[in-house]
C-alpha positions in Angstrom: 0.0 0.0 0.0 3.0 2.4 0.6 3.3 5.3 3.0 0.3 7.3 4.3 0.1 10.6 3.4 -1.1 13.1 5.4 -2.2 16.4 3.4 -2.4 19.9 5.1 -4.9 21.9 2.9 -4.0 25.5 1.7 -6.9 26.5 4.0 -5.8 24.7 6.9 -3.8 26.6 10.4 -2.4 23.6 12.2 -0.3 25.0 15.5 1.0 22.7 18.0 3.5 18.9 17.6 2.8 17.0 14.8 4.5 13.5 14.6 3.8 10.8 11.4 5.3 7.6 10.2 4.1 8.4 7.0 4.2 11.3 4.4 3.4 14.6 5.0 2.4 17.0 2.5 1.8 20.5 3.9 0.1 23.0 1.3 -1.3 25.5 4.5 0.3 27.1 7.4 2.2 25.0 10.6 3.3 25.9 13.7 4.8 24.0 15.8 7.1 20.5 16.1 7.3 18.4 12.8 8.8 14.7 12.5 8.1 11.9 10.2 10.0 8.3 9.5 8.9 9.3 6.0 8.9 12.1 3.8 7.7 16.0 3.9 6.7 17.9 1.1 5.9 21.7 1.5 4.4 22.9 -1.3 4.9 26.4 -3.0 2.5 28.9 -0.8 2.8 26.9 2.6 4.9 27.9 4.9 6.1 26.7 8.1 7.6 27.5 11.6 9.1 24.9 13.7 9.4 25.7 17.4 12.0 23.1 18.0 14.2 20.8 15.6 12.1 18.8 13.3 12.9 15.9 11.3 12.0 13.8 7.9 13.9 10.6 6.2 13.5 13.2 2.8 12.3 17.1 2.4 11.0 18.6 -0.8 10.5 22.0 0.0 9.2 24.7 -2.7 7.0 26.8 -0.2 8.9 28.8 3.3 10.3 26.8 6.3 11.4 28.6 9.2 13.5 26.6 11.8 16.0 24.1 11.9 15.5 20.5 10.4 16.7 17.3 10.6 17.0 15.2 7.2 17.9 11.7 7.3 18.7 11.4 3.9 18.0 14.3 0.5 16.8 17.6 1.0 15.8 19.6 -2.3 15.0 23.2 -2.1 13.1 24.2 -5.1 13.6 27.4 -7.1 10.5 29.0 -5.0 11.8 27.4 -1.9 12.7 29.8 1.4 14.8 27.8 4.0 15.5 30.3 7.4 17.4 28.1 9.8 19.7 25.3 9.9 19.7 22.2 7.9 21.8 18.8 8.4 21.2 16.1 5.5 22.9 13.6 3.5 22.5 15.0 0.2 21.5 18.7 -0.6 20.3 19.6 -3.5 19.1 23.2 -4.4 17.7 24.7 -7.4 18.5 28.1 -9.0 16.3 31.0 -7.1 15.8 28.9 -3.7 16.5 31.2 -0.6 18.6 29.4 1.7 19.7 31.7 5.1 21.3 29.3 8.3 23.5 26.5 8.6 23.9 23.5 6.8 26.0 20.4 7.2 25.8 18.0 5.1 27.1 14.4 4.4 26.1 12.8 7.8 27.4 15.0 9.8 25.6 17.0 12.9 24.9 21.1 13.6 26.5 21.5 16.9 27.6 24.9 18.9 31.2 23.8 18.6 30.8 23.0 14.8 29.7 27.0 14.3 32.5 28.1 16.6 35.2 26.2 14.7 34.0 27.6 11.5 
């Protein structure tokens, strides 16, 4: 059957911890906590703004994420995409025009205070 999706509407306000096994495709507004064992998608007009670090296995993200985030594996920031915060992935991948303002590490490795120090 594959993952379950879950779909935030564009008319939908969701504030508050949400926490999935399956996908999450956000097309409205979030506040809060986000973390999946699967993949989340945020589509070009959503936005989002974590509280705390979040995580996904993948992140697609073509609409605005505010926070830091935790990616298991690829992150893609689209050309419409607005990343403010920090990001720690496997594999980044980001498309001509995407907005990308924070930290990343990539490859496996961890954001930590003493990584932005010793940069």
């Amino acid at each position: 059957m594959g993952d379950l999706e879950t779909i935030i509407g564009p008319g939908v306000k969701l504030e508050g911890n949400f926490s999935g096994e399956g996908n999450i495709v956000i097309k409205g507004q979030v506040k809060g906590n986000l973390s999946t064992k699967s993949d989340l998608r945020i589509d070009e007009g959503a936005s989002v703004e974590l509280k705390s670090d979040s995580s996904a296995r993948n992140l697609f993200l073509a609409g605005e994420l505010r926070g830091n985030i935790r990616v298991e594996e690829k992150a893609i920031l689209a050309t419409s995409a607005q990343l403010l915060g920090d990001l720690a992935c496997k594999i980044l991948s980001v498309q001509e025009g995407a907005t990308f303002k924070g930290r990343c590490a990539t490859g496996g490795e961890k954001l930590s205070p003493e990584t932005s120090e010793e940069e």
